[in-house]
C-alpha positions in Angstrom: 75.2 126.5 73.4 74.8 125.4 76.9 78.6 123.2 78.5 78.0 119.8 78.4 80.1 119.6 81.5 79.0 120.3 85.0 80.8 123.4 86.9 82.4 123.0 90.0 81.8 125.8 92.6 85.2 125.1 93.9 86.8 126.0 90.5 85.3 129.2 89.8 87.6 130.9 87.2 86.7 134.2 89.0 88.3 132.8 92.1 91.2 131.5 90.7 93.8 134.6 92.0 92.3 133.4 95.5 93.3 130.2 95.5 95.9 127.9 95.2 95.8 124.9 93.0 97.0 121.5 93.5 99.4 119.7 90.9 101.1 116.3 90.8 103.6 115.0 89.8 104.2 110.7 89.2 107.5 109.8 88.3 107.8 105.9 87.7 110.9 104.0 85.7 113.8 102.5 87.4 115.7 103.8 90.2 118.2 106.1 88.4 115.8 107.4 86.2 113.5 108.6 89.0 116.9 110.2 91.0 118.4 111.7 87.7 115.1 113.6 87.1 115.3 114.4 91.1 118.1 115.4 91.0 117.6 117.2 87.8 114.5 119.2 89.4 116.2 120.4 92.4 119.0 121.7 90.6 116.5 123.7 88.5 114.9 125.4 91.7 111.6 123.7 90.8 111.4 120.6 93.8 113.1 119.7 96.8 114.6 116.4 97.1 112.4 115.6 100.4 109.2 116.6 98.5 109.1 113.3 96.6 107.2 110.4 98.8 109.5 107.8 99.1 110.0 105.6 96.6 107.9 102.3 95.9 107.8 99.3 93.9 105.1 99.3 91.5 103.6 95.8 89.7 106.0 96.5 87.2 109.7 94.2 87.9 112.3 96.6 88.8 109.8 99.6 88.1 109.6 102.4 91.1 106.8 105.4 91.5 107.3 108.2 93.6 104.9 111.8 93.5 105.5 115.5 94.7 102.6 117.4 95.2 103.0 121.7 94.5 100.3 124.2 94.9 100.3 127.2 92.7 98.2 130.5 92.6 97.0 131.1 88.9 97.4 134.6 88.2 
């Protein structure tokens, strides 16, 4: 049976071990929420502190956003 879905040249399984991919991540909630999980990643090795954007207001009261980007090669 034929994929209903179109494939995208640029994500050729076959070429995956060539390149890197692109993942992000969106932390939103309130200001302590967003640095304890900051915080939290960092001490786990996984983000630098200054990979976050800084951090915005969203249309929420009293709700902030912020988003790391990380590239990964899939093995």
């Amino acid at each position: 049976m034929p994929s209903q879905f179109p494939t995208n040249p640029e994500n050729n399984p076959d070429d995956y071990s060539n390149k890197k991919i692109r993942v992000q991540h969106i932390l939103k909630g309130s200001r302590k929420a967003i640095t304890n999980t900051m915080h939290t990643l960092y001490a786990l090795g996984y983000a630098e502190i200054s990979e976050w954007t800084p951090l915005q207001p969203t249309d929420v009261p009293g709700e902030l956003i912020t988003i790391s980007t990380k590239y990964f090669r899939l093995r």
